[in-house]
N, C-alpha and C positions, 0 to 999 in steps of 0.2 A: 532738234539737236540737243538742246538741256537737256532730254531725257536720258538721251544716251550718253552725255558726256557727265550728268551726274551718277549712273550707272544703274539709274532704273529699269533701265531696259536696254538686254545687248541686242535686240533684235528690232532694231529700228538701222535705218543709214539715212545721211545725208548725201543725197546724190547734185555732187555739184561737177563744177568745172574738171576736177582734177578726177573725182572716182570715174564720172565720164568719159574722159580721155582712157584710162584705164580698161574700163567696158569696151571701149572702139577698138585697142590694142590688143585683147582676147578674143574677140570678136563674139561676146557678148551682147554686143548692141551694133546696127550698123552706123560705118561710118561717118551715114547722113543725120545719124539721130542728133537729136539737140534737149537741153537742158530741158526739163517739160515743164508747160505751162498751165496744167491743171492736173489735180488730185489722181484721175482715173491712169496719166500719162505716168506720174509718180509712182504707184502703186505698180505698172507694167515693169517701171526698169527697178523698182527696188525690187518686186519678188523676181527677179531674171536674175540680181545680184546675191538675193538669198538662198536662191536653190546652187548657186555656184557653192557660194561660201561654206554650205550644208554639205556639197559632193566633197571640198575638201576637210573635213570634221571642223570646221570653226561658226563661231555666231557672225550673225549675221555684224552688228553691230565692230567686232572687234577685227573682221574682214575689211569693214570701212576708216576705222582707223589708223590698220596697217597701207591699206592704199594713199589713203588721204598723205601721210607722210611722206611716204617712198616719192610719191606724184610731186606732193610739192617738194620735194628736197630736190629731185632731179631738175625741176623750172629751176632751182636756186646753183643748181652747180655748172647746169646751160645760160646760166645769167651772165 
């Protein structure tokens, strides 16, 4: 997450709670999937989230930051 939030690299994401939910919504990932617990599982749903964020011209990196907002803004306005 430093990396990509000091801007070393737009091509990394943090796959958490909310870009998750996100994935399940596009149906990117199915709706069973859950947060992963090891590297190889991380590596599945970040490059599932990269080749998205590539079919629509953005990095990868700044794909997860528009999500990460929008996701949590919406928990905050359902609050």
């Amino acid at each position: 997450m430093m990396l990509r939030n000091l801007g070393i690299s737009l091509d990394l994401a943090v796959i958490d709670r909310y870009v998750l939910r996100f994935m399940q919504s596009v149906r990117l990932v199915g709706a069973e999937t859950r947060l992963p617990t090891s590297f190889p599982e991380y590596e599945r749903i970040e490059n599932r989230l990269a080749e998205y964020a590539r079919s629509l011209g953005y990095s990868l990196g700044c794909m997860d930051w528009a999500i990460w907002a929008t996701m949590k803004a919406a928990d905050e306005v359902a609050a």
